[in-house]
The first five atom37 places (N, CA, C, CB, O) and aatype in JSON, in Angstrom:
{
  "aatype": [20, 20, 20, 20, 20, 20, 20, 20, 20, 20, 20, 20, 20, 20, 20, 20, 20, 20, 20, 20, 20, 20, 20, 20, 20, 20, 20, 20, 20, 20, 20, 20, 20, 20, 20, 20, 20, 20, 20, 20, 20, 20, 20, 20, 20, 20, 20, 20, 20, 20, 20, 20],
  "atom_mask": [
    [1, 1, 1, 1, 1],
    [1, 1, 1, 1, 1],
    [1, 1, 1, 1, 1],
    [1, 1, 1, 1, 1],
    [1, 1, 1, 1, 1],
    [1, 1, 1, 1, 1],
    [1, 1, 1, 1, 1],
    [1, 1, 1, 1, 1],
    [1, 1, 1, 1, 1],
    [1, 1, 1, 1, 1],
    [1, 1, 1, 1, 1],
    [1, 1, 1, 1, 1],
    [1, 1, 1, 1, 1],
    [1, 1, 1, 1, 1],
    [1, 1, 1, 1, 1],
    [1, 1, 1, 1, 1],
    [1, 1, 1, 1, 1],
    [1, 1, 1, 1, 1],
    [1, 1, 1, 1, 1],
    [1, 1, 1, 1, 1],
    [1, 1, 1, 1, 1],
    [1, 1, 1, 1, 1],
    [1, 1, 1, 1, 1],
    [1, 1, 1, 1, 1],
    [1, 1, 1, 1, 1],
    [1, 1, 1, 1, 1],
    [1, 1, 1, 1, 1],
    [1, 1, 1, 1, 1],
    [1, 1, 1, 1, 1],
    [1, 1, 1, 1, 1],
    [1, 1, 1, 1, 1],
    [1, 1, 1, 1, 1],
    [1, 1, 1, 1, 1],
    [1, 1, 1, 1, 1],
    [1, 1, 1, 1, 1],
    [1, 1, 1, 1, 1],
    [1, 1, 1, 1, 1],
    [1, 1, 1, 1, 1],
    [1, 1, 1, 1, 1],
    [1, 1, 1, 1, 1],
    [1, 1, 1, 1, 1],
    [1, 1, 1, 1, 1],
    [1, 1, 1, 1, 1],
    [1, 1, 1, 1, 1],
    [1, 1, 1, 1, 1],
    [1, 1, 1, 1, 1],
    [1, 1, 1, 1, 1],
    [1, 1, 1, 1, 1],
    [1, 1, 1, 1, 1],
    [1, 1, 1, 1, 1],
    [1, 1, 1, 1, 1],
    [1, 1, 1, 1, 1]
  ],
  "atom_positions": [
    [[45.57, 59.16, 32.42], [46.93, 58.66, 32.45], [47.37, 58.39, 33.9], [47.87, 59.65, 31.78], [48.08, 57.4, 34.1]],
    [[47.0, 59.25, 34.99], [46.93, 59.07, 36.28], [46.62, 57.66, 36.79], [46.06, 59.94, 36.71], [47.3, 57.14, 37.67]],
    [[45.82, 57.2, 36.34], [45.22, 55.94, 36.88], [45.83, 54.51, 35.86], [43.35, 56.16, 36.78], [45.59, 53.35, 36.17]],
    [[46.51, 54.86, 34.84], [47.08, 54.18, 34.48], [48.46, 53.54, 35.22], [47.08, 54.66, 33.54], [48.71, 52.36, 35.47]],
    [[49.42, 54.96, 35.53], [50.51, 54.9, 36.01], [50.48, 54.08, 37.65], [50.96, 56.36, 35.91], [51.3, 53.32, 38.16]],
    [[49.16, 54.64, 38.16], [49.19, 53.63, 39.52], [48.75, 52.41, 39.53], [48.49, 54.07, 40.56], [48.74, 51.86, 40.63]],
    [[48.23, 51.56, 38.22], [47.97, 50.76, 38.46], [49.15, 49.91, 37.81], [46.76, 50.69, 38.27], [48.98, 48.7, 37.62]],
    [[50.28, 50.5, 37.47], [51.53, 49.65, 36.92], [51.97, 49.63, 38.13], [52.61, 50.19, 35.75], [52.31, 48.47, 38.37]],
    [[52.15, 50.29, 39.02], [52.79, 50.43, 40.49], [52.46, 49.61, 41.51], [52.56, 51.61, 41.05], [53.27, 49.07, 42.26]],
    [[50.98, 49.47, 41.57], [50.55, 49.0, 42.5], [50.73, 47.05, 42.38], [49.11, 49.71, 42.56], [50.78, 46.16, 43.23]],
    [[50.82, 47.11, 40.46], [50.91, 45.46, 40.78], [52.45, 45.09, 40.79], [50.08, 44.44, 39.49], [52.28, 43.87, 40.72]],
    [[53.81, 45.25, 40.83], [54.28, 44.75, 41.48], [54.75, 45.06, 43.15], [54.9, 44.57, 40.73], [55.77, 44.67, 43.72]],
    [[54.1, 45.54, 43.47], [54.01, 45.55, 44.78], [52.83, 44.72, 45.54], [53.95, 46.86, 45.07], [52.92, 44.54, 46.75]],
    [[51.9, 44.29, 44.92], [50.61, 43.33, 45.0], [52.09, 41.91, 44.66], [48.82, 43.74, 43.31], [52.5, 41.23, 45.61]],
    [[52.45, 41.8, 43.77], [52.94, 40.45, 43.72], [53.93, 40.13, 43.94], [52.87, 39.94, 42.87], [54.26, 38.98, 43.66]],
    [[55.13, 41.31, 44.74], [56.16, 40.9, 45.54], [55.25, 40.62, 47.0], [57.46, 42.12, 45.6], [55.57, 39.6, 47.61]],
    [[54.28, 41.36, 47.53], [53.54, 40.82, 48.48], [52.54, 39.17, 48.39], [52.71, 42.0, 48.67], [52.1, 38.53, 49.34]],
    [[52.47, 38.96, 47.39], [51.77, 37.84, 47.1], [53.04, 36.44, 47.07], [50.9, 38.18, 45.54], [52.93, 35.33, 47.59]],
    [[54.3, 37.07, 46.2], [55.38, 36.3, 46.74], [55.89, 35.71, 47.88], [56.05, 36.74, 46.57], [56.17, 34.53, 48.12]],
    [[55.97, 36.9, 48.67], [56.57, 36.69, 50.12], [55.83, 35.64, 50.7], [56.51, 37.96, 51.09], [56.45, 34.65, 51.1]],
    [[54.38, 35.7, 50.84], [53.32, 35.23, 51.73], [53.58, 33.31, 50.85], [51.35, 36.41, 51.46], [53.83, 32.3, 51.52]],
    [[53.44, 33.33, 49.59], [53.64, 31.86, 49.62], [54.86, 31.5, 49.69], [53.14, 31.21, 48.61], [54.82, 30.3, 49.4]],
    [[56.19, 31.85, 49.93], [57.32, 31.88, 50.42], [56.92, 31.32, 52.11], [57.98, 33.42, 50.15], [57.17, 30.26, 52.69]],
    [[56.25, 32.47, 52.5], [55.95, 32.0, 54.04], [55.6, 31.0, 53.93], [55.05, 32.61, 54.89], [56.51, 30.17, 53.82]],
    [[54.56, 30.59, 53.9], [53.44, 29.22, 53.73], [54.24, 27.77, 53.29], [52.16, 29.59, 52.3], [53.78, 26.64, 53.46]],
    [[55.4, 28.08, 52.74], [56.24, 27.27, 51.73], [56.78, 26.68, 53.07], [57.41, 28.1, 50.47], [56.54, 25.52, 53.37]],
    [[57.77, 27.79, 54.14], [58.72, 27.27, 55.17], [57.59, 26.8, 56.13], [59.87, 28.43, 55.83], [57.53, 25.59, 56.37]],
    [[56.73, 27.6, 56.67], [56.01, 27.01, 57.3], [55.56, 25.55, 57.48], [55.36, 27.55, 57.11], [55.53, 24.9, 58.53]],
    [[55.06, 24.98, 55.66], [54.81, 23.98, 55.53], [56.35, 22.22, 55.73], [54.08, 24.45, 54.2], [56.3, 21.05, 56.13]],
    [[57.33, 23.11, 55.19], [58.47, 22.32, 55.29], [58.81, 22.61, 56.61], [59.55, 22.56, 54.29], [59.48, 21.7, 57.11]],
    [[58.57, 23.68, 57.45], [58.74, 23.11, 58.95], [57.74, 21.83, 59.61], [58.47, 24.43, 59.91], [57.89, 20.82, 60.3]],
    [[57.05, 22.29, 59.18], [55.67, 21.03, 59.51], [56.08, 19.69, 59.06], [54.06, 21.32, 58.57], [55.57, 18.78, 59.7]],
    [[56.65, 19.44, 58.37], [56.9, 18.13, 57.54], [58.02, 17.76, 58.7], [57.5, 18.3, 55.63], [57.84, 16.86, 59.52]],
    [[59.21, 18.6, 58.65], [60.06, 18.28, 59.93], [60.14, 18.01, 60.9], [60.48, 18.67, 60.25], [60.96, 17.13, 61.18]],
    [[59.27, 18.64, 62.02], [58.81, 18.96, 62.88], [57.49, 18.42, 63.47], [58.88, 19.93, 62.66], [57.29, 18.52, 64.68]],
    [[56.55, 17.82, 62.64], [55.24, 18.07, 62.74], [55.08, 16.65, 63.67], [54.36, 18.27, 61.18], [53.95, 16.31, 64.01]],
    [[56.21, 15.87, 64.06], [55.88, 14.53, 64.52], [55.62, 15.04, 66.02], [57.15, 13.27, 64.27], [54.61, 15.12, 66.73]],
    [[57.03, 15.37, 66.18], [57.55, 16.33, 67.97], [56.42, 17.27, 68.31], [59.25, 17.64, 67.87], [55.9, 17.27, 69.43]],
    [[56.03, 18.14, 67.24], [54.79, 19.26, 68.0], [53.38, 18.35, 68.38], [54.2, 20.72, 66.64], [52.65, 18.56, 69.35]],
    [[53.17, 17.02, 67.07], [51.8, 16.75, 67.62], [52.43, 15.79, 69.44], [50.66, 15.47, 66.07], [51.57, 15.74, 70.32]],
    [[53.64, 15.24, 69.71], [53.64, 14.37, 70.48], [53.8, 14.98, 71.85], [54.53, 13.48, 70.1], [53.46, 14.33, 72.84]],
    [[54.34, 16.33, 72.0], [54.88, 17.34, 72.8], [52.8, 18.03, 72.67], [56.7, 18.47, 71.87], [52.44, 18.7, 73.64]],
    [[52.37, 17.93, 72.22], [51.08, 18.62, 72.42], [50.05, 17.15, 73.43], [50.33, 19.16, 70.46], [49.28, 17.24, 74.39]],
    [[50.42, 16.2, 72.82], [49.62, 15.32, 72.98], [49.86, 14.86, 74.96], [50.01, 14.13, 71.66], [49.01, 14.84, 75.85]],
    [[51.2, 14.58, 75.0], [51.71, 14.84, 76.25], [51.04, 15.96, 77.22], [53.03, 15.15, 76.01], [50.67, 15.66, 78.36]],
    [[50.91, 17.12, 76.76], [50.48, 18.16, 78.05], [48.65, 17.94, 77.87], [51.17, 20.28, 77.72], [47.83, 18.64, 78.46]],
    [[48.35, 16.94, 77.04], [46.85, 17.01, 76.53], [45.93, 17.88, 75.99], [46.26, 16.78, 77.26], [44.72, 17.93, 76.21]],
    [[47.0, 18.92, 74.84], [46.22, 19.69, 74.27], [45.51, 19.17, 72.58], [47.09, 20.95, 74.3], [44.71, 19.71, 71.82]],
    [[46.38, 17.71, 72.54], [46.68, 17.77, 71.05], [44.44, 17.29, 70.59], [48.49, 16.04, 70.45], [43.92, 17.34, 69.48]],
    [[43.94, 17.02, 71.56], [42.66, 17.28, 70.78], [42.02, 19.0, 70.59], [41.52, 16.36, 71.64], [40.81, 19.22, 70.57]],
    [[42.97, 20.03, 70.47], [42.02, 21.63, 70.63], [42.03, 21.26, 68.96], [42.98, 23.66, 71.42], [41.08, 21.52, 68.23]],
    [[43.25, 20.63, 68.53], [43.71, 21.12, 66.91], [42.9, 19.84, 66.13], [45.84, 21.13, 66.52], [42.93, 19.74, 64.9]]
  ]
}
């Protein structure tokens, strides 16, 4: 019964953590969409934009 009870526990805490992270990935990506013109042109300028 022990090993039952932790494994009800452990998954929503596995998938509020699994939430968050594509939450992250989500803004991240809609910053990129925003943004993503200025970072490659501001990279390209100091001549880093071939590392990426």
């Amino acid at each position: 019964m022990d090993k039952t009870a932790r494994r009800y526990t452990a998954l929503p805490a596995a998938l509020l953590v699994l939430g968050l992270g594509v939450m992250a990935a989500t803004a991240a990506f809609a910053g990129w969409l925003e943004h993503g013109t200025a970072i490659f042109l501001s990279l390209a300028e100091s001549g880093m934009a071939w590392c990426f």
